[in-house]
Each structure stands twice: as structure tokens, then as C-alpha cells.
N, C-alpha and C positions, 0 to 999 in steps of 0.2 A: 493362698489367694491367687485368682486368677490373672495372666498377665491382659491386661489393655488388649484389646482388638487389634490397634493397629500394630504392636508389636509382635502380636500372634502371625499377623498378616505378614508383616517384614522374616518372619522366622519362618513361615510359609515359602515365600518368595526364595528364600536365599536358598533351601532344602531344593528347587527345580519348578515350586509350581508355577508353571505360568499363567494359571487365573488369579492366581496372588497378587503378581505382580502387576496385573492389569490393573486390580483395586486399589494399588499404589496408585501407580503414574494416571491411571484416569482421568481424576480431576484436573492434572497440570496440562493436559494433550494441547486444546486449546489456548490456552493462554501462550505454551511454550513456541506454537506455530508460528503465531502473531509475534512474538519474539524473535524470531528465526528471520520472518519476514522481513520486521525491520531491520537489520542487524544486513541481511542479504540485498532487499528491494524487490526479492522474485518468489514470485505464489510457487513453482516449482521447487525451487531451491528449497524454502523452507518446509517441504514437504519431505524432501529428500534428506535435509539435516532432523527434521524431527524422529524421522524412523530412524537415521546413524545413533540416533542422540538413544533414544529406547534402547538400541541393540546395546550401545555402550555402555548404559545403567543394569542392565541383564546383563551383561558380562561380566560386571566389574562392580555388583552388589552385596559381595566380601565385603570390598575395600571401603561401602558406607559406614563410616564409624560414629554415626548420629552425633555428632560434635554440634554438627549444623542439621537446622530441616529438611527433610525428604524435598522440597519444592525446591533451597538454595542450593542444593548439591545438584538438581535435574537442570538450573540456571545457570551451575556451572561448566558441566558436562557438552550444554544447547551453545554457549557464549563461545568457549576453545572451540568447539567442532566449527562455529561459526566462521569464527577468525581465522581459522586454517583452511575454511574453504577460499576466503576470500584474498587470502594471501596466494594460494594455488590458482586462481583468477584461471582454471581451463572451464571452471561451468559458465564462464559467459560466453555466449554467442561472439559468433564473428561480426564485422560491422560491414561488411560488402552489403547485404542481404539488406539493410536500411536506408540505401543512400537510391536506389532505383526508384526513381522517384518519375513521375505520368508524366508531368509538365517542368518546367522551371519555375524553380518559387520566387516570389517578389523580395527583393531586399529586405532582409527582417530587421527590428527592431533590434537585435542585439542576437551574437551567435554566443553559446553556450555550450557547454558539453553534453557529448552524447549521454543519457541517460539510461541506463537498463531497467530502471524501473517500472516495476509492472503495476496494475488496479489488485487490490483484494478485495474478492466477492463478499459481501455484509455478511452473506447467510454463513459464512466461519469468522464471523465474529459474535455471534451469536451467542450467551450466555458468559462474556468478557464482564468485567465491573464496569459498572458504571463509574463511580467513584475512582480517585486515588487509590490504587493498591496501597501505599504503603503511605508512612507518616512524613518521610522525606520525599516525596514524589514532588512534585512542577508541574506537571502538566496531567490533565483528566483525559481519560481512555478514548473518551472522540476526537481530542485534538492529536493526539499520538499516534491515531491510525491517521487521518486529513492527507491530504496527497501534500500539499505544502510540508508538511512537518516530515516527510518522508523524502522529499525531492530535499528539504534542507538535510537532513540526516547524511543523504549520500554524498557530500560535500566535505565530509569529517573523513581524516583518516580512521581507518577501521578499531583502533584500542580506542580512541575519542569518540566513536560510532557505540562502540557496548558501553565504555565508564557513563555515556549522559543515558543510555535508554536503562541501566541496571540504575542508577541513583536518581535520576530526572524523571524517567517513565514509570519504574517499577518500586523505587521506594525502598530499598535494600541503601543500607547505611556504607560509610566509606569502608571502614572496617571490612565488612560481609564481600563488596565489590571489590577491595585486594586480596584476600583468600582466595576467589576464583580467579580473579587473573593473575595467581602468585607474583603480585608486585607489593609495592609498600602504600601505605595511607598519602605521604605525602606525592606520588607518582600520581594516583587517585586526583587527590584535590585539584593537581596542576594541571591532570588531564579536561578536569570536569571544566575549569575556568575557562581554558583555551575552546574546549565544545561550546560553551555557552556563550561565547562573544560570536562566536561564527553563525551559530545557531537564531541570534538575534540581527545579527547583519543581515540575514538570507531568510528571515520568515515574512513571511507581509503583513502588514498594517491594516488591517481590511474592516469594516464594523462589523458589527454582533450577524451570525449567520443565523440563518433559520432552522427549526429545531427538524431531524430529520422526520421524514414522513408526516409534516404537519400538514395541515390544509392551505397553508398559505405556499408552501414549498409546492404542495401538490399542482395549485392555478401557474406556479410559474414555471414548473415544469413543462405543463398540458402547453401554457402560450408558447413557448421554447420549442418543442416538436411540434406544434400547429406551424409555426413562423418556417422552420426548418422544412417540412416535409412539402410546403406550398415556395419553397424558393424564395421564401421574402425577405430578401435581406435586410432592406431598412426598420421590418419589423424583431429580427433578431437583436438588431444594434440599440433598439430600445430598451431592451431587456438588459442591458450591458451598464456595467458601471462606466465611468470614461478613461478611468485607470488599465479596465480589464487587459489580460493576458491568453493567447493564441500559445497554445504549446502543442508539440507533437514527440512525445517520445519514443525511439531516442535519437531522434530528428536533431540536430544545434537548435534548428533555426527558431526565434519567439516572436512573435507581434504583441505590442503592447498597443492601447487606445482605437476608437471604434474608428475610426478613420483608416488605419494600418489593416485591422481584421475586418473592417467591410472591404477594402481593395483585396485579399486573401481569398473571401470568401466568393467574391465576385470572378477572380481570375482564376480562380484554383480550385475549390468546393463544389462551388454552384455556377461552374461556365459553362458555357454552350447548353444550356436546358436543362443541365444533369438535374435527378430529382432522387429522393432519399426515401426510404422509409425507417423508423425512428422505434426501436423495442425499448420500454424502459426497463430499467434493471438501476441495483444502484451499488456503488463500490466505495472503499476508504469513509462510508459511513456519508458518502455524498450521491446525490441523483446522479443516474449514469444511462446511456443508451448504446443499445447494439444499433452500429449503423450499417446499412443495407441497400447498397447502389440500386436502382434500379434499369436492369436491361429493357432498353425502349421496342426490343424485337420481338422479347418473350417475355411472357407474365411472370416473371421470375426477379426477386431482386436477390442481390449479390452479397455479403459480408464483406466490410468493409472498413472495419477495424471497430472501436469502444469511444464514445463521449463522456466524459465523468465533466459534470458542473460543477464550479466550486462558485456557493453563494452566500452574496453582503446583503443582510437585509433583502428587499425587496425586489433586488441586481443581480443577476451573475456577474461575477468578480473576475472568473478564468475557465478558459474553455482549456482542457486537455485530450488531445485526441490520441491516443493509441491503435499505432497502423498494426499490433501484428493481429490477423484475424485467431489465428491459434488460442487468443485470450477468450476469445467469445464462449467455448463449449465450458469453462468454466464458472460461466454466469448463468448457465443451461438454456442458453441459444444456440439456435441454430446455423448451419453454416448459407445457410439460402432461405428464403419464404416467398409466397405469393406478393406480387408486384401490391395486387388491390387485394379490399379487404382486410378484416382481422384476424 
């Protein structure tokens, strides 16, 4: 009798081929990125641990003793490399290069720490579940990627960072989650407890968001960059919930309430005339735009860092502005455009 495909394929793989082994790991590439991502907070990083992570499955595809699934063994491989990046903390950036700032910012509503976290472009989220991966999972694949549930994430020390997103995000049982971090069930549970009170401390409260790419998300979009790209401040702050949050990563500084973010946006944003032009694009599974100063000398507007909206209903809830422009060519904008026109 013939053996099963996929163990033909594994016995392929292990023999050197490497189209084998592509038909392996394939399916996981995606998902594992988005893992990476979170676990990291940086579209680079997870790009960089996804390829360590392959090399290290190709190197060390002996040592798969199919005890466990081809997917929990590549989850466990992605999760250590992760955790060792993040303990070797040389892939972050230095923090000089963030604090050069145009003007002096107005008293914020509360300083905070520096954030490194970056937007992930939708278009590599693309074919993720919709659904729960798994039967113990918490939380559904669009709130998992949400900028909020990411900005709470980085807030966990890093083993409380993989135990909630391998058993809260991805549905892998405690058991399965101490085999790859070779700790015990009970280290597991205690870790997961402590994530999930912090996790709940630091998420927001906000009502039902709109569904991405709906028609109704689309008008409050359109008013959003109308309001914006015409200076109107009073017309943006309509569009605001009164809770709403001003964030700049990886800025400290927040403004919360339209009061704090219209003086922001009046002294800082939109002062002396400055005017915008607004590319939509959309990130973390929320509307986002490339923002684009425009030079009043020359027909040329400028890059000028990413807006991701985060929205309640009918409201934007949180403005997130990401100053580093380098994030742009990953949403495949551009570094400049024409001032007018489309």
C-alpha cells in the first residue's frame, strides 16, 4: 500500500528536496508571519524571523519526530526564534531618531512608553481565518491583528506575550503550549492568568466597529479625508467619538478627547496653512492612509508618515499616526505624489 501523500512529501523533504519541503511549510508561511508579527510588533522583524524560522525547519527536519503536527512543531520553532530575538533586543531601532520632532508638542494627556510597533499591511493578511483557529482560542482573527490588541500585547513580558497569543489567539491547548516553551502546564496556566488581567486592563471598551471595507466604513472614511485634506478641523472632531485617542508611535506622548486633539491638530497638524493629501490604504484590518505634506512651492506633496483609524460605530474612536515614512513603500505607496489631482 501506498504511503499518504503527505508522508511521501515529508520523506521527500528530509532526502534534500527542496520543492518538498515548500509543499510542507506552504500553507503555514502566512499565518506564521502574522505570528511572528505579533509576538515581535515589527512587519520587518517578522519577516526576518519567518525566513530564520524555515531555515531552521530545513535544517533540523531529522529531528521532526511527528509526535506533534508539522504546523505545532513550525509554531514552535517561529515562538523560541521569536523570544530570542526579543531578548537580544539589538533589532530595535535606536530611539534618538524619534524624538526630533518640527515644533513642540502641547501637554498630552498622559505619556506613555515608547512603542515600536509597526501597522501590518492587510494585503498579508490575506487568506488568515476568519474564524477561531482553534477550539480554545479567545479572541477572532480581526481582533488579534486590531492595533489595540497589539499595542496591549506589547505591554506583556515576552513568555506572557507567546503563552496568551499560542492559547488566546491560536487555540493550541496548555499541554501543546509547554512542549514548545519546554516549561510545565502549570508555568502555562499562571502565565496565561497574569497576560489576561493585563490584557483586559489595557484593551478599550469601545462599541461594535464597523465591518472592514463596508459601505458605511467607506462614507466615514471619504468624510475623514475630505475634512482632513480641506484643514477642517471642526469637521474632523465631528467624526470623533468624545473618548477618542491621538497616538503617535513611538512617540510617549497621547491626547485623549476632541478638545486635547482639536488643540493638537490646530498647533501641530494643521498650523500655519499646512495642507495634506490623504492615500487610502488600510492596516491591522482597519482604514489607514499614507499621509503626504504638501510643498506650497512645488506641485509635489511630501511623505509624511501612515494614519490607521480605529472605529466605534458610526465614530472614529483613535487616531494612530506613524511618523516613520519607511513604512509607506510597504502599503505600495509612494515616497512623493503630485500636490493636485489623482
Amino acid at each position: 500500500m501506498p504511503m499518504p501523500m503527505s508522508t511521501l512529501t515529508l520523506e521527500r523533504a528530509r532526502a534534500g528536496d527542496g520543492q518538498a519541503f515548500r509543499e510542507l511549510t506552504e500553507p503555514y508561511r502566512r499565518e506564521l508571519q502574522v505570528h511572528c508579527y505579533r509576538i515581535l510588533g515589527s512587519v520587518q522583524d517578522a519577516e526576518d524571523l519567518l525566513q530564520e524560522t524555515l531555515l531552521a525547519a530545513w535544517r533540523g527536519l531529522d529531528g521532526f519526530e511527528e509526535r506533534s503536527s508539522l504546523r505545532s512543531w513550525l509554531y514552535r520553532i517561529a515562538t523560541n526564534r521569536c523570544l530570542n530575538a526579543l531578548r537580544d533586543g539589538s533589532r530595535r531601532p535606536g530611539e534618538g531618531w524619534a524624538y526630533r520632532l518640527e515644533v513642540p508638542l502641547p501637554e498630552p494627556t498622559r505619556r506613555g512608553d515608547p512603542s515600536w510597533l509597526e501597522p501590518y499591511p492587510d494585503v498579508l493578511l490575506a487568506g488568515l481565518p476568519d474564524a477561531a483557529p482553534g477550539p480554545e482560542a479567545h479572541y477572532e482573527t480581526k481582533e488579534a491583528v486590531s492595533l489595540a490588541f497589539l499595542v496591549a500585547l506589547q505591554h506583556l513580558p515576552p513568555r506572557q506575550r507567546a503563552v496568551l497569543v499560542l492559547r488566546d489567539v491560536l487555540g493550541f491547548r496548555a499541554a501543546e503550549v509547554a512542549g514548545m516553551l519546554d516549561t510545565s502546564v502549570d508555568s502555562v496556566t499562571s502565565a496565561l492568568k497574569r497576560a489576561r488581567a493585563t490584557l483586559a486592563a489595557r484593551l478599550p471598551a469601545h462599541g461594535e466597529a464597523e465591518l472592514p471595507y463596508s459601505p458605511r466604513e467607506r462614507k466615514l472614511v471619504d468624510d475623514f479625508s475630505l475634512a482632513f485634506e480641506r484643514a477642517d478641523v471642526d469637521a474632523i472632531l465631528a467624526l470623533l467619538t468624545d473618548d477618542a485617542w491621538l497616538t503617535m508611535p513611538p512617540l510617549p506622548y497621547e491626547y485623549q478627547g476632541v478638545e486635547a486633539i482639536g488643540h493638537f491638530l490646530r498647533t501641530v497638524a494643521l498650523r500655519d496653512g499646512r495642507r495634506f493629501r490623504l492615500v487610502p490604504t488600510h492596516a491591522n484590518g482597519q482604514p489607514a492612509y499614507g499621509l503626504y505634506l504638501v510643498d506650497p512651492r512645488t506641485p509635489i506633496a511630501h511623505a509624511h508618515g501612515l494614519l490607521v483609524l480605529t472605529l466605534s460605530g458610526h465614530r472614529v474612536s483613535a487616531l494612530t499616526r506613524f511618523v516613520d515614512n519607511g513604512l509607506l513603500p510597504r502599503f505600495g505607496l509612494p515616497r512623493s505624489l503630485r500636490a493636485t489631482g489623482a
